[in-house]
N, C-alpha and C positions, 0 to 999 in steps of 0.2 A: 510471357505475361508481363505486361505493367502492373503496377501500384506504386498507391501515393497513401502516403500516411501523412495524418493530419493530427498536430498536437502542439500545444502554447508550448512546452514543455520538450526539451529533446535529454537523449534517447527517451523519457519515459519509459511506456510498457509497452511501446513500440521496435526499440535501436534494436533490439538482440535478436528479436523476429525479423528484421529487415534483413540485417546480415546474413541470415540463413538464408534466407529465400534470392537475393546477391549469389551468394554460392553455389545455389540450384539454377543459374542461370536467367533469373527474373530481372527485369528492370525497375530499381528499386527507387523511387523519389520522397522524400520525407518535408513536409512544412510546417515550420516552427517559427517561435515568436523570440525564443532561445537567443538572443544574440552572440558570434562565435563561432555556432552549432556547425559541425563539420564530420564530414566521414567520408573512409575511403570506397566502401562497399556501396553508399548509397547518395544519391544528387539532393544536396540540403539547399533550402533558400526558407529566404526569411518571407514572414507579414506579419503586419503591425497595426493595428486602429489608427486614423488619422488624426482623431480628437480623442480626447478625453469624453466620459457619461457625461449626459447633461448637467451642468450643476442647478438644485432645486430640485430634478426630479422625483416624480414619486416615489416614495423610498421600496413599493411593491416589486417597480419595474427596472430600478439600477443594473441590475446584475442580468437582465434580461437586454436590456440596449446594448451592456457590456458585451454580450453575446452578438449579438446582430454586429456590430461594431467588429466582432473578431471576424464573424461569416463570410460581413463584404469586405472585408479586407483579405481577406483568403479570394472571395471573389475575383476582384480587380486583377490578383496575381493569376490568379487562374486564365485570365481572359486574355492578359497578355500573354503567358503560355502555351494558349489556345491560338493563337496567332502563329505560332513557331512551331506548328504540326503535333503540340502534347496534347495525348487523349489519353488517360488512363484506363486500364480494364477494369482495376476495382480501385477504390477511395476509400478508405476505414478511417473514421475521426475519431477522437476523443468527445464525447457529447459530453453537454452541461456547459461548457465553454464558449460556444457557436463557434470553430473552424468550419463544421461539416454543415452548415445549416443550408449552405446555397449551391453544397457540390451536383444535388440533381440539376441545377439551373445552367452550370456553365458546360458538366459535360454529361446531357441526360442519358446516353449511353452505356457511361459508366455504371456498374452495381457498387452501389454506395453500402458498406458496414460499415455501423454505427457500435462502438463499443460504450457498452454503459455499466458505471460503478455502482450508484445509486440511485435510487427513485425518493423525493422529499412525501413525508406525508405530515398530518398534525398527530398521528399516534404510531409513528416510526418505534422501531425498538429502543430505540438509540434514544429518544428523547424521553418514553417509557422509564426504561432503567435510568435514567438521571431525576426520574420527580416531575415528568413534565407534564400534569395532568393540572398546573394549575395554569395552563399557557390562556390568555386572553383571547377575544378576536380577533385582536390587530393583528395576533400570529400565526392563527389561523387561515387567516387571509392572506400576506405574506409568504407562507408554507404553500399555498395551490400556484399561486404566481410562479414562485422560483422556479418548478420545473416547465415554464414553459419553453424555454428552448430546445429541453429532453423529448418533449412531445413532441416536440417539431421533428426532431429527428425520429423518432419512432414512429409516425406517421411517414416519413418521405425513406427513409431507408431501403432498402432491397432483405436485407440479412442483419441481424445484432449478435454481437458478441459480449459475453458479460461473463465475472471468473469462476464463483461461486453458486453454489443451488443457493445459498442463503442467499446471496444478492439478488439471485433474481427473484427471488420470492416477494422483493419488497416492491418488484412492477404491479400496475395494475395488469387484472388475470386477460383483459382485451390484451393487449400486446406480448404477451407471455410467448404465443403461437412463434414471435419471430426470434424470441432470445435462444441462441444457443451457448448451453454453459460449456466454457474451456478455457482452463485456466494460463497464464502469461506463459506457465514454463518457468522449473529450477535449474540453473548448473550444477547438477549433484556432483559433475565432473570438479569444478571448483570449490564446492562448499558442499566438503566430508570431511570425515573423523581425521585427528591427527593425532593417535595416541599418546599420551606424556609427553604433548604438548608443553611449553613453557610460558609464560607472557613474558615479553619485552619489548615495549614498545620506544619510539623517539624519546619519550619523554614519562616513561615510567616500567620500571623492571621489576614485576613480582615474581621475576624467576625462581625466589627461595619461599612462594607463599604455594601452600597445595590443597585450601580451600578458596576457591574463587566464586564468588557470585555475583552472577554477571545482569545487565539490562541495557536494552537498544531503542532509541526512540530518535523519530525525528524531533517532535519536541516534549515538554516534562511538562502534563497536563493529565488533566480527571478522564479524559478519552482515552487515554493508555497505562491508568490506575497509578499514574508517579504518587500522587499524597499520601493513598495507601503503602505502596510498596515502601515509601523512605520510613513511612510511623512502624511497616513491621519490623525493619533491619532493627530498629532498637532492641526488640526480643531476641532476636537472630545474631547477631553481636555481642551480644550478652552471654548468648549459649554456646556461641563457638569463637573463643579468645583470640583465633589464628588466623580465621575468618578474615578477607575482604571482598568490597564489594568496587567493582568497576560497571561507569555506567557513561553509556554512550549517547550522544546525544546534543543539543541548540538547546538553550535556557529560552524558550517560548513558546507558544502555544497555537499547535498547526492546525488542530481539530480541535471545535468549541469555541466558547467565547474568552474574548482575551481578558483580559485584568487591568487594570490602571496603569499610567505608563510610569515605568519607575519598580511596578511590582511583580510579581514571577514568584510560580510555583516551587524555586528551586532558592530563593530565597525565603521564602515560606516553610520551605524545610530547612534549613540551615539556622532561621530561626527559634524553630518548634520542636526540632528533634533532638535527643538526649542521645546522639552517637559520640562513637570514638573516631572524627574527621580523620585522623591519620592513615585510618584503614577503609576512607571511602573515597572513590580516585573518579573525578568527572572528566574526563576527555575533551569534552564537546563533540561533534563530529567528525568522522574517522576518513581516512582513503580506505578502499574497499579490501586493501590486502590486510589493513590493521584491523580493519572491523574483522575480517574473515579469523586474527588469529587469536582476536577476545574471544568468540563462542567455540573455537578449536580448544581453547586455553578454560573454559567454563566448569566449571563444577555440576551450579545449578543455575540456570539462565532462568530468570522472571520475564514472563510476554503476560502484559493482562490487558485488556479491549473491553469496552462496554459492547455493545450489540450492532457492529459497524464491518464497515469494510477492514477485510482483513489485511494486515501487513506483507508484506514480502519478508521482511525480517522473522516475522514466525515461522513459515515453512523454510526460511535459510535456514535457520538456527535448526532445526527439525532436520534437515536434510547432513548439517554438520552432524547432526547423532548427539545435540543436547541434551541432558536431561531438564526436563522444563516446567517451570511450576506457572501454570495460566489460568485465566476465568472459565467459568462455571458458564459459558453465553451459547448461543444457536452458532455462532461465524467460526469457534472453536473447536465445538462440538465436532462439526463436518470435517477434522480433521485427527478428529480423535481416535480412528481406527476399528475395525469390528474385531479381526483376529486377534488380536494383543495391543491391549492398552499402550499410547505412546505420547501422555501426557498425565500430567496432577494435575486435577482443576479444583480450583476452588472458587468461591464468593469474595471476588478480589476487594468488595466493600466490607470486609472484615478483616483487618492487619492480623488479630490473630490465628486467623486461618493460613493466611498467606504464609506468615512465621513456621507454624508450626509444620506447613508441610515443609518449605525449604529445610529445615534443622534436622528433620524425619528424613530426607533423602543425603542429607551432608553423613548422618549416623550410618544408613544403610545404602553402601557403595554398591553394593549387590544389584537393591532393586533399581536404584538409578540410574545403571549403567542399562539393564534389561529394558528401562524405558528408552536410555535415547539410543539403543540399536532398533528399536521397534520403529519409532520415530522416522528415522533417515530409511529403513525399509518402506514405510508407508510412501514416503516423498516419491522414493527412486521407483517405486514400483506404477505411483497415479497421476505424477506432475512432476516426471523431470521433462526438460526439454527434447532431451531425445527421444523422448514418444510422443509431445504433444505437437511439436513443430511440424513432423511430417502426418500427423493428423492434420492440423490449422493448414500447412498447405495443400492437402487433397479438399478441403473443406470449401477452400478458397476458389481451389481448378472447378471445382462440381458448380457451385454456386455460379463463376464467371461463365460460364459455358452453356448457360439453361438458355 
């Protein structure tokens, strides 16, 4: 079998899946916008937009040309690769971007999966739980436009893939029929427990500290509860002397609206909060062996999300066997476990909740530990890779072969 994986972005939530099915003997081709982007297992080539959005455009339809913009330009490479005898079997894009918008066009043969994260609405949960009930027209209008490259793809696709029941839930119930949920896949092989663990990193050694709390984010924003989390550490620093806290992560804001330039959430805390700096360690962003040995190294890991697409770094951290203090939301929930609890949730819009439970799981090592072997159970048994991959490729064989 062929496939081509279509994604602005490399590996994405693509590269790991590709490898695999390379090893199965599949012919693997991956198109990105990635510059650099290389692999031994899989044939990379780049596309690019030729211009720039229009400037002046209606500000409804930007991010929609932006799309079209990426399509044909995925297009054109397609067509010269069409030239040189490529025909894929299947074509899986990232939608919302347009890669995949014109894959039926150049090779209508191909069964095109369309993998989707999220569906835009004007009473999303996500805007819900932030207050957004005072949004105007204009955003409402706005909000039905955005997804129109999504539809496009959901209209013209063969098969969707999308990771969570929450996620898909936020499709309209017409296109539901095509989503099938399955999620990326964990390496539990790589990210498990490493008992008495130590941290020591390049450039910070809390090998002689044995309360560590930890947090992971791409960036330090209200979408991943950083303003809460840094006002609770005041309680939580206060109640345990010994206590620190490492936090991982870019000072900007990846999800949400940004803030003035000059200003950040993480100087916002730096301003506002009455910690003891010496025992609060910002990284910035990590290579994936030193991330892997903050949440080895973790005590109690904070993950908190308003009502959104879920992290990889929550079921990582889950799968290392964290104990994990997270929100009270539906995208959490679904990983909360029936058998044995294998998180704390709380109402991350409240510091002292958050406090109180991180300080309750530092006191009692017992239940904390009972949660994150529950935790890395849950992962390894519903979403590690070695069960979902050779599911995703029978899923794949079935679907190419109708």
């Amino acid at each position: 079998m062929r496939i081509l994986f279509l994604h602005d972005n490399f590996p994405a939530q693509f590269g790991v899946f590709g490898q695999y099915l390379s090893s199965k003997g599949w012919e693997v081709w991956f198109g990105t916008q990635r510059d650099g982007a290389s692999s031994k297992e899989m044939k990379v080539f780049n596309y690019a937009p030729h211009r720039e959005v229009t400037e002046k455009v209606h500000p409804y339809v930007g991010g929609f040309e932006k799309a079209v913009l990426n399509g044909q330009a995925v297009a054109r490479m397609g067509l010269k690769l069409k030239e040189k005898g490529f025909y894929p079997d299947i074509v899986m894009a990232h939608s919302g971007w347009g890669p995949g918008l014109f894959v039926k066009d150049v090779w209508p043969k191909a069964k095109y999966v369309g993998y989707f994260e999220w569906y835009y609405s004007s009473d999303a949960p996500d805007l819900m739980f932030l207050g957004g009930g005072d949004r105007g027209m204009d955003d409402e209008l706005r909000t039905r436009i955005r997804n129109s490259a999504i539809q496009s793809d959901l209209v013209s696709c063969d098969f969707a893939l999308c990771p969570t029941q929450f996620q898909k839930a936020q499709f309209p119930e017409c296109f539901q029929h095509k989503i099938k949920v399955m999620h990326d896949g964990i390496d539990t092989d790589t990210y498990k427990p490493s008992p008495s663990a130590k941290l020591v990193l390049p450039d910070l050694d809390l090998s002689h500290v044995d309360e560590i709390i930890t947090y992971a984010t791409r960036g330090m924003e209200p979408y991943r509860g950083f303003p809460q989390f840094m006002k609770a550490l005041e309680n939580v620093l206060a109640a345990r002397p010994n206590a620190h806290v490492v936090i991982v992560g870019d000072d900007r804001v990846a999800y949400g609206k940004k803030l003035e330039k000059g200003d950040s959430y993480k100087a916002r805390a730096l301003k506002e909060c009455d910690l003891d700096w010496d025992r609060v360690h910002f990284t910035g962003l990590l290579p994936r062996p030193d991330y892997l040995k903050v949440l080895q190294a973790s005590s109690v890991h904070a993950y908190f999300t308003i009502p959104f697409v879920l992290s990889w770094s929550m079921m990582e951290s889950m799968s290392v066997g964290c104990t994990i203090v997270t929100s009270d939301v539906e995208p959490v929930s679904e990983m909360a476990g029936d058998k044995a609890p294998t998180l704390r949730q709380v109402d991350h819009r409240r510091p002292e909740e958050i406090a109180n439970a991180i300080i309750a799981l530092l006191e009692d090592r017992d239940a904390a530990q009972a949660l994150g072997a529950a935790a890395r159970q849950f992962i390894v048994d519903g979403y590690s890779k070695k069960e979902i991959f050779p599911q995703k490729e029978a899923w794949l064989m079935s679907g190419a072969l109708v």
